[in-house]
N, C-alpha and C positions, 0 to 999 in steps of 0.2 A: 671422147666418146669411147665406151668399150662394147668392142664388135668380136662376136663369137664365132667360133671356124673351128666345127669337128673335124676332125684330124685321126690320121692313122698311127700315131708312132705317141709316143711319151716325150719327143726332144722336140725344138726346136728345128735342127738341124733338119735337110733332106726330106721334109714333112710333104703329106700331100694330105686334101680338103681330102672327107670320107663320101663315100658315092650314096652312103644313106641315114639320115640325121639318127634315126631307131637304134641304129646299129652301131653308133662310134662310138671308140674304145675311150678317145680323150677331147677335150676343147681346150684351145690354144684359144686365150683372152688375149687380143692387143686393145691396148688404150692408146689411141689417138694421140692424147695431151702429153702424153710420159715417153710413145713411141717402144715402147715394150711388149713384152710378150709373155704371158706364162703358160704352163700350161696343167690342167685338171684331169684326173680322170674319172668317167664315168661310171658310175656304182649301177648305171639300170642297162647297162648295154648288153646282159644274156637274158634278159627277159623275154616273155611271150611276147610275138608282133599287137603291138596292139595296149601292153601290158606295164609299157614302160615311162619313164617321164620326163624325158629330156629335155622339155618345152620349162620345166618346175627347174631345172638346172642352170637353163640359161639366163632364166629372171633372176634365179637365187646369184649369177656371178654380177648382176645386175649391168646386163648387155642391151644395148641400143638398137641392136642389129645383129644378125646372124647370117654366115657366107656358107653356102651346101650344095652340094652336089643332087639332092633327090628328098624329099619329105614326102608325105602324107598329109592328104589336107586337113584332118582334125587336126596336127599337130603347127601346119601352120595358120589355120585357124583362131586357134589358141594362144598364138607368137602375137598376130596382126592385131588379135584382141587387144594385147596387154601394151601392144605400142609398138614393138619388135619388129623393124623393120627385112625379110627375108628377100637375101638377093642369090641370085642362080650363080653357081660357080664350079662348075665338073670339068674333072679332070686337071686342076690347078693345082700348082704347088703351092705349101704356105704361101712363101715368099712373093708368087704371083697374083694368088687372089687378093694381098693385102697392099701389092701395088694398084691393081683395078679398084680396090674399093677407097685407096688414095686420091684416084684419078680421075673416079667416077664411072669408069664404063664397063660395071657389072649391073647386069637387069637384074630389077624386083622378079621374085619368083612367083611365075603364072598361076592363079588357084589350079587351070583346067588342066595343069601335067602334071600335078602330084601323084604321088606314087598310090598302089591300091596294096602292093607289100611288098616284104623284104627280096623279092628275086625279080623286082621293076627293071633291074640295070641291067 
């Protein structure tokens, strides 16, 4: 299964989950079956709040699920529609959120905390 984690850096390495889906700069794909990692960068992340499409990026990497630290509920709205499982993961390193979601014990993300915009955190 390939599961998506906006991320702040372009590497692999010393990566942390991004604190808000609108706003991150890259997504780090690991596929489950291959145990890998790559990582993408975001062409919408200086966009107006509101204005962007992140939710179009992660279908396009064709992810299963998505690990973040803070959305919007249009955007994951839009996730849950299309199948996209959203689980809560702040303040995680790559490396940690992708043991929790290994291991199981990252929560789905609650509709009623999403974010209402970019200075939520």
């Amino acid at each position: 299964m390939k599961i998506c984690i906006p991320v702040e850096k372009g590497t692999i390495e010393a990566n942390r989950v991004c604190p808000h889906f609108g706003s991150t700069p890259f997504f780090a794909l690991f596929d489950s079956e291959t145990d890998s990692i790559t990582i993408h960068p975001n062409s919408n992340d200086h966009s107006a709040h509101g204005q962007c499409n992140p939710a179009g990026t992660v279908m396009n990497l064709g992810a299963k699920a998505l690990l973040i630290g803070g959305i919007g509920a249009r955007a994951l709205q839009k996730l849950n529609a299309a199948g996209i499982k959203v689980y809560r993961a702040t303040g995680e390193t790559l490396d940690d959120a992708i043991s929790k979601i290994k291991s199981g014990t990252l929560p789905l993300f609650d509709p009623t905390s999403s974010c209402a915009g970019h200075d939520c955190h």
